[in-house]
N, CA, C and O atoms as a GROMACS GRO file, in nm:
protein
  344
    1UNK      N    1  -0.408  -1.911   0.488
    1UNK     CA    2  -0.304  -1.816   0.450
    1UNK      C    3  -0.303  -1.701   0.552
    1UNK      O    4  -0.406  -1.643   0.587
    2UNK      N    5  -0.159  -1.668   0.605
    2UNK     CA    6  -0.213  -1.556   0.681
    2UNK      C    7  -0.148  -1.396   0.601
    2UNK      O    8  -0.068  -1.372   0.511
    3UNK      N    9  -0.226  -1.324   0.685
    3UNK     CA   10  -0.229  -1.175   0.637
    3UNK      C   11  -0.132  -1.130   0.638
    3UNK      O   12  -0.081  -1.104   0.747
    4UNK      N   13  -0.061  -1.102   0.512
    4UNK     CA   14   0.052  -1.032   0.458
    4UNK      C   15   0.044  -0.873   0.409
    4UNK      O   16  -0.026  -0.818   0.324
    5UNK      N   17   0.152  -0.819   0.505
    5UNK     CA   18   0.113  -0.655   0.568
    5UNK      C   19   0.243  -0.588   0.514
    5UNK      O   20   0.352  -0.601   0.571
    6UNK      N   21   0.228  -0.527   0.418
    6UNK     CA   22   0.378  -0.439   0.306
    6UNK      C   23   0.302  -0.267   0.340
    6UNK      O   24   0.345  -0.163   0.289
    7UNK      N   25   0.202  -0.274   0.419
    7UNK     CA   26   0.116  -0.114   0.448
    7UNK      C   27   0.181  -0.075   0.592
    7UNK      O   28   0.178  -0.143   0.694
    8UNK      N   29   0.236   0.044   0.573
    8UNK     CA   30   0.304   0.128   0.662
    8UNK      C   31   0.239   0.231   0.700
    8UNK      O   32   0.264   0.328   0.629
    9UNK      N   33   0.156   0.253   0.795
    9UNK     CA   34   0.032   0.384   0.758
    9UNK      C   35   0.101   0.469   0.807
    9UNK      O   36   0.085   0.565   0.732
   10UNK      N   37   0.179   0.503   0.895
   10UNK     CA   38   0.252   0.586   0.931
   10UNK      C   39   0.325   0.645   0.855
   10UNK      O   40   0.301   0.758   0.812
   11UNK      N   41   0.450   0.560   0.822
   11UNK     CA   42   0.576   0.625   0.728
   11UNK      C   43   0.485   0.682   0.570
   11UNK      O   44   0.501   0.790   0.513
   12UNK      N   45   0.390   0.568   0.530
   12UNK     CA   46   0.343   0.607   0.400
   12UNK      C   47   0.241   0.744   0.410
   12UNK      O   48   0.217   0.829   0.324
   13UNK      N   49   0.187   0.730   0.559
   13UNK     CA   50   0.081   0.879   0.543
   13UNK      C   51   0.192   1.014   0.510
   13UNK      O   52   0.168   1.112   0.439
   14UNK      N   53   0.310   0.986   0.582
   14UNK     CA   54   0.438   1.078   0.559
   14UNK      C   55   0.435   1.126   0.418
   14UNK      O   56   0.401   1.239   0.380
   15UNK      N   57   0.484   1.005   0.329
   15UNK     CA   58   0.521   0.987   0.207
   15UNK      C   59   0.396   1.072   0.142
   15UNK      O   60   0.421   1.170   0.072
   16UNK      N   61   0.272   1.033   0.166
   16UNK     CA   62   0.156   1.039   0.098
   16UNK      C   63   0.135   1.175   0.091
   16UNK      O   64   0.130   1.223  -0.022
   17UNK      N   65   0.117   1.277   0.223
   17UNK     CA   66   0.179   1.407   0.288
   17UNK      C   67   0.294   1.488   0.179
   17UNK      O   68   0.256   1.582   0.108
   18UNK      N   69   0.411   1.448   0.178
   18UNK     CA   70   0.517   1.496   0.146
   18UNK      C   71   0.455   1.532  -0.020
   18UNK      O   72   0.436   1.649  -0.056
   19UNK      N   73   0.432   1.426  -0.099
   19UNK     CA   74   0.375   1.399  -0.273
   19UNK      C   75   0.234   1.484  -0.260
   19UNK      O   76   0.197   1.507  -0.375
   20UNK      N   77   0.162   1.525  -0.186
   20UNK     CA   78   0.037   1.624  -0.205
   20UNK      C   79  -0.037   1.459  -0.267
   20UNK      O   80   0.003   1.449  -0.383
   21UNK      N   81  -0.074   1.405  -0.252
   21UNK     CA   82  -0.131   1.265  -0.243
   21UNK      C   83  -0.241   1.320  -0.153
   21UNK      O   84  -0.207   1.379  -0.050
   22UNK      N   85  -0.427   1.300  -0.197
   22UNK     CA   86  -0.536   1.311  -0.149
   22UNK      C   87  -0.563   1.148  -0.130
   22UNK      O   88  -0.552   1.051  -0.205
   23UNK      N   89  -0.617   1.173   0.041
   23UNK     CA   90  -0.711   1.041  -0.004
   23UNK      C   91  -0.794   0.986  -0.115
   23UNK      O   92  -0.814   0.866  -0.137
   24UNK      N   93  -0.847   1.101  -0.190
   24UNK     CA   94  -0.928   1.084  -0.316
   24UNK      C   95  -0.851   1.012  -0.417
   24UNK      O   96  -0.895   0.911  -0.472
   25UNK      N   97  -0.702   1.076  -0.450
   25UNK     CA   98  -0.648   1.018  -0.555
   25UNK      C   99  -0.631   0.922  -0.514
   25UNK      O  100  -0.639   0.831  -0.597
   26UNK      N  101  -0.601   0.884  -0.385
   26UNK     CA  102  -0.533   0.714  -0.331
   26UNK      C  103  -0.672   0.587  -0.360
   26UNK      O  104  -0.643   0.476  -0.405
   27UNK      N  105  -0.828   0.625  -0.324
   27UNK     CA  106  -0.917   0.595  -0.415
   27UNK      C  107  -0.917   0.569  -0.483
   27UNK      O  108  -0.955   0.455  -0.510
   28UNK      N  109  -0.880   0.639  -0.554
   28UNK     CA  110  -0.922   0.604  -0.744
   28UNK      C  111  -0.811   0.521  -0.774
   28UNK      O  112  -0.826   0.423  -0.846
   29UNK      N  113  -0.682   0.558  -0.715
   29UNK     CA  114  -0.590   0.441  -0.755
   29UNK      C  115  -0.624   0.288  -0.757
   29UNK      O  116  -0.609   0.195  -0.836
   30UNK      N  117  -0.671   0.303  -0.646
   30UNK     CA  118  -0.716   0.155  -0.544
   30UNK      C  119  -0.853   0.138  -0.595
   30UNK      O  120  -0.863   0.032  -0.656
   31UNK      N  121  -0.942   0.194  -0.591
   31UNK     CA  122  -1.094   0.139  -0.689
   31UNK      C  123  -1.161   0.104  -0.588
   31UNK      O  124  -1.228   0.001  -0.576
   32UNK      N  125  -1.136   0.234  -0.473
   32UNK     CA  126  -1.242   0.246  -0.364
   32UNK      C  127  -1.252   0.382  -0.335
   32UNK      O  128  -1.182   0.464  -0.395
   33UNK      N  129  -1.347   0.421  -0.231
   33UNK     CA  130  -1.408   0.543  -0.168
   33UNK      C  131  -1.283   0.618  -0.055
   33UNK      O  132  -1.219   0.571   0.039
   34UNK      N  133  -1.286   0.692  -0.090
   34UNK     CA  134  -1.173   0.748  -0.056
   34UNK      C  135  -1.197   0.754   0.121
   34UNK      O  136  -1.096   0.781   0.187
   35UNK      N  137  -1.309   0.732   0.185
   35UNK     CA  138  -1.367   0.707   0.322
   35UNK      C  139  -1.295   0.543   0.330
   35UNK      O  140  -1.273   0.505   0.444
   36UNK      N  141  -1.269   0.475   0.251
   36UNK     CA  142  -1.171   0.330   0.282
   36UNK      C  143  -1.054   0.361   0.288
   36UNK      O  144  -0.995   0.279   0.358
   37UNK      N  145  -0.961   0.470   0.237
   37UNK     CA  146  -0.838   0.473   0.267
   37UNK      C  147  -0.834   0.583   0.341
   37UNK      O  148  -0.722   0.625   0.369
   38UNK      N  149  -0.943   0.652   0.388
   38UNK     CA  150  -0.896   0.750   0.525
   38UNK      C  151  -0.881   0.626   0.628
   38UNK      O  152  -0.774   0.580   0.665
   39UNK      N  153  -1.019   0.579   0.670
   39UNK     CA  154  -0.998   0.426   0.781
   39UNK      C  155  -0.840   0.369   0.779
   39UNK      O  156  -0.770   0.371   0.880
   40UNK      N  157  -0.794   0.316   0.646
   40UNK     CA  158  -0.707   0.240   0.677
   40UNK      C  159  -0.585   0.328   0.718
   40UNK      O  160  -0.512   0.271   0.798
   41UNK      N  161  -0.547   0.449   0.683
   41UNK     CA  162  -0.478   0.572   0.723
   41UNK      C  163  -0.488   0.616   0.875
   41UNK      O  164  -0.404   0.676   0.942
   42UNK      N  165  -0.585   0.582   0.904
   42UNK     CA  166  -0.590   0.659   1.026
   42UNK      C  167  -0.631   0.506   1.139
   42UNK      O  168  -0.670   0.523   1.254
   43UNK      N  169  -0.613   0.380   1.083
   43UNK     CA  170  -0.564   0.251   1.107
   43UNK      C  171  -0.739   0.171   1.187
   43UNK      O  172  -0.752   0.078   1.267
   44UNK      N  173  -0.831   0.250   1.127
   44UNK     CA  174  -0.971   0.173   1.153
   44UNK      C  175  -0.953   0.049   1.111
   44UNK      O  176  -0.980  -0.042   1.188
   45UNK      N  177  -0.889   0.013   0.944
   45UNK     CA  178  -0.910  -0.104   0.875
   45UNK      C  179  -0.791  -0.125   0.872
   45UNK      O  180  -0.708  -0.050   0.924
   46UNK      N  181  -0.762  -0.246   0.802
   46UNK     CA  182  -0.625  -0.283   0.703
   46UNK      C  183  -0.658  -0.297   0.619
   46UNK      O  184  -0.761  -0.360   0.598
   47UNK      N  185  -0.594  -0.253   0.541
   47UNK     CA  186  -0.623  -0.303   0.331
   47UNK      C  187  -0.581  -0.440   0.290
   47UNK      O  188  -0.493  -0.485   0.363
   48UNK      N  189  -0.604  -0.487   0.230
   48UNK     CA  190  -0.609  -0.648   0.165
   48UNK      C  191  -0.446  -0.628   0.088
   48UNK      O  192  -0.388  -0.527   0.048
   49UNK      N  193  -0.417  -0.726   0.089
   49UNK     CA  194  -0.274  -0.687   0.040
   49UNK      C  195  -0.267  -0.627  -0.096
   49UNK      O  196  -0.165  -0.570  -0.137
   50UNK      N  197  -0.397  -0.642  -0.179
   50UNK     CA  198  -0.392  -0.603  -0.355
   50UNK      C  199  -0.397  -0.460  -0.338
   50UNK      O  200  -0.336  -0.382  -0.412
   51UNK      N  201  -0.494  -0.413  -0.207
   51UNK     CA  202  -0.497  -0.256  -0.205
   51UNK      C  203  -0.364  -0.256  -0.153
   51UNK      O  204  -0.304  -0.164  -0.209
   52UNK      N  205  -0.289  -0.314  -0.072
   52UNK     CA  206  -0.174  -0.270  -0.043
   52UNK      C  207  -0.047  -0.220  -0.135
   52UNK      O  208   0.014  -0.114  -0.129
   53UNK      N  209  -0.037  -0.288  -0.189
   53UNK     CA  210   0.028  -0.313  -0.346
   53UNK      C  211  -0.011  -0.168  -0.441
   53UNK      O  212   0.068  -0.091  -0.494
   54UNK      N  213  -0.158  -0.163  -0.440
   54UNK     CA  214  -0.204  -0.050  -0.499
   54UNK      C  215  -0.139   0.132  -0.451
   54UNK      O  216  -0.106   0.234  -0.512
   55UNK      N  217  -0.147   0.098  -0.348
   55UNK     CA  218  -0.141   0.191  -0.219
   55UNK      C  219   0.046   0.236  -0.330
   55UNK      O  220   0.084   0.313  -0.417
   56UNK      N  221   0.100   0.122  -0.241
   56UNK     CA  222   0.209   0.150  -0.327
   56UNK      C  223   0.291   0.201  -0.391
   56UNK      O  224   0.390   0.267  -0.359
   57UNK      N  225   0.206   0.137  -0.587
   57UNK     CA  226   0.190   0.185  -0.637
   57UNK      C  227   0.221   0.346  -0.646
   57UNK      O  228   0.316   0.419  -0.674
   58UNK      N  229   0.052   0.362  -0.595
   58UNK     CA  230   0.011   0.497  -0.588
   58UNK      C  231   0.130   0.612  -0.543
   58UNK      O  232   0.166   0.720  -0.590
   59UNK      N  233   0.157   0.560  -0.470
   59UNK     CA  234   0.272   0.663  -0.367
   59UNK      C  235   0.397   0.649  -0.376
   59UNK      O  236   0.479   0.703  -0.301
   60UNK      N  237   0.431   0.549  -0.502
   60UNK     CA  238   0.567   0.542  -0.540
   60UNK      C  239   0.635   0.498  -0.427
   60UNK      O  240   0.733   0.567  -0.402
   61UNK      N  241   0.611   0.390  -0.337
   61UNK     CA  242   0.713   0.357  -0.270
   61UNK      C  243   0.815   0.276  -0.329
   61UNK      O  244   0.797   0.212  -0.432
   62UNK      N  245   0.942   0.280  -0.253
   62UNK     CA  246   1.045   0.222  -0.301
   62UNK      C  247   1.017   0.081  -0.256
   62UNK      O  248   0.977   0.060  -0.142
   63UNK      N  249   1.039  -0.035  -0.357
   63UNK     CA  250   1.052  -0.188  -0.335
   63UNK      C  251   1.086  -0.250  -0.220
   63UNK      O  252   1.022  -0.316  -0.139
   64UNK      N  253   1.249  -0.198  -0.231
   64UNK     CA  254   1.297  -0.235  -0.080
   64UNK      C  255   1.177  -0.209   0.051
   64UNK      O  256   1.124  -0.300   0.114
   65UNK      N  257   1.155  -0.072   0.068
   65UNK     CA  258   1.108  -0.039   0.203
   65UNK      C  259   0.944  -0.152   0.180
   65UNK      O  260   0.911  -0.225   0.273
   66UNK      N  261   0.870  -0.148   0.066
   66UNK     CA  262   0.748  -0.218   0.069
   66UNK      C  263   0.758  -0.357   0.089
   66UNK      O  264   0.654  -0.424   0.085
   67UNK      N  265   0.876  -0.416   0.111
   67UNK     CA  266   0.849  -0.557   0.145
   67UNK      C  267   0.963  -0.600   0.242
   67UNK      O  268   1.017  -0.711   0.250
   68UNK      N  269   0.998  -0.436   0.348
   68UNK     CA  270   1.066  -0.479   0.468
   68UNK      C  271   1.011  -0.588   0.518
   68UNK      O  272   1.060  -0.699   0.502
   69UNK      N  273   0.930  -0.571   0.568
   69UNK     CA  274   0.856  -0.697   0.648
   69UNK      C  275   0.799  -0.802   0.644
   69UNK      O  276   0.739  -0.855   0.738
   70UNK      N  277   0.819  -0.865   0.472
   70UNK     CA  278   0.783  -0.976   0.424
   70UNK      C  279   0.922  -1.076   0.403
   70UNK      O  280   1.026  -1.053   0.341
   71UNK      N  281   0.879  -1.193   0.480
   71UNK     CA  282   0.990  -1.238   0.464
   71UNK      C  283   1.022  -1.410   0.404
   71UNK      O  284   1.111  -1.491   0.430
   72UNK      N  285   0.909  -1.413   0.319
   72UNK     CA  286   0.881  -1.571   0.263
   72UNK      C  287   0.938  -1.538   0.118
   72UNK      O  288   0.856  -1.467   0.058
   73UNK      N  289   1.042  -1.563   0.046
   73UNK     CA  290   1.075  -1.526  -0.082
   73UNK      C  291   0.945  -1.586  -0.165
   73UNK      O  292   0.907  -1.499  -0.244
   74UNK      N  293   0.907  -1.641  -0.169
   74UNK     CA  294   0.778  -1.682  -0.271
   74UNK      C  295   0.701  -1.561  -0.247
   74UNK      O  296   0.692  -1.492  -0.349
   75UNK      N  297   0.645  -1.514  -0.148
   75UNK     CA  298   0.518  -1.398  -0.150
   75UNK      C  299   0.661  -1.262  -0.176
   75UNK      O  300   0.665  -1.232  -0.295
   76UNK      N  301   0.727  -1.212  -0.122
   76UNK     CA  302   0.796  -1.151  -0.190
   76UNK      C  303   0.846  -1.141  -0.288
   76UNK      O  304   0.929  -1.050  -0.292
   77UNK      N  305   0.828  -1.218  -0.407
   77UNK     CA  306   0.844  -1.284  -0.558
   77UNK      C  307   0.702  -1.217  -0.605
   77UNK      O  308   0.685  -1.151  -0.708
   78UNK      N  309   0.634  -1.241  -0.535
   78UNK     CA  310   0.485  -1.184  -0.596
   78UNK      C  311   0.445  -1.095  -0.588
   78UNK      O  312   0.374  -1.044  -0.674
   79UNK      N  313   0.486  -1.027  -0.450
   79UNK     CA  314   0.462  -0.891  -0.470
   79UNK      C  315   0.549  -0.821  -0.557
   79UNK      O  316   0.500  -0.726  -0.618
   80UNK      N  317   0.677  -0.853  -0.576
   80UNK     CA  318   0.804  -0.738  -0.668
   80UNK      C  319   0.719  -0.754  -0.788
   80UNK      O  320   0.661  -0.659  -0.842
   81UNK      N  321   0.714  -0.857  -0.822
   81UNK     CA  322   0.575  -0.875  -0.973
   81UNK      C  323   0.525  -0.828  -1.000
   81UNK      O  324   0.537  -0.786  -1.115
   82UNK      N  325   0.401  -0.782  -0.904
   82UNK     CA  326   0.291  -0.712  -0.912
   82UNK      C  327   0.345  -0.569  -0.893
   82UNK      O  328   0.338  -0.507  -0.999
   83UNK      N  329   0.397  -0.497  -0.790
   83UNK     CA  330   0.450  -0.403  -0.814
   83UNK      C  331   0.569  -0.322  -0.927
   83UNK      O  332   0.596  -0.206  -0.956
   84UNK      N  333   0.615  -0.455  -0.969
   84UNK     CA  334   0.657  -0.372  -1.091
   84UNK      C  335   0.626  -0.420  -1.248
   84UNK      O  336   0.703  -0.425  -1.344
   85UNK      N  337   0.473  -0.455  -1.241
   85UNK     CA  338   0.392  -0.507  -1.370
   85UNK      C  339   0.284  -0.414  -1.381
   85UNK      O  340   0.271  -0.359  -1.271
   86UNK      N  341   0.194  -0.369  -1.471
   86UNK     CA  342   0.063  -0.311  -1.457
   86UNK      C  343  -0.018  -0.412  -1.491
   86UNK      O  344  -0.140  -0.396  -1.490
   0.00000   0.00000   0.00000
């Protein structure tokens, strides 16, 4: 399977910025150390697509923009799912 990428670190650090969004809260969203989403923010790591999703979540992105770049309707079926299920 290859690595399916809906994480925008750029536009979303914006977003994340704009909402007063702490790495800490983006943590706890995601159900990691808030030292894992500075890395992936500042593009040390990539997040797994579930943190991606989480990420999300977290930051209220809009649907559309989170699955610009996915373009297999089956995994884009799964992510709209997951993003709009708890």
């Amino acid at each position: 399977m290859t690595d399916i990428n809906i994480f925008d670190r750029h536009s979303w650090g914006v977003i994340r910025e704009a909402r007063n969004i702490t790495y800490r809260e983006l943590g706890e969203a995601c159900g990691v150390h808030m030292k894992s989403v500075t890395k992936w923010f500042y593009g040390e790591r990539q997040p797994g697509l579930a943190h991606q999703i989480l990420l999300a979540k977290a930051l209220r992105i809009d649907l559309t923009k989170a699955l610009a770049n996915v373009s297999d309707p089956d995994t884009r079926a799964v992510i709209r799912y997951a993003l709009n299920n708890d």
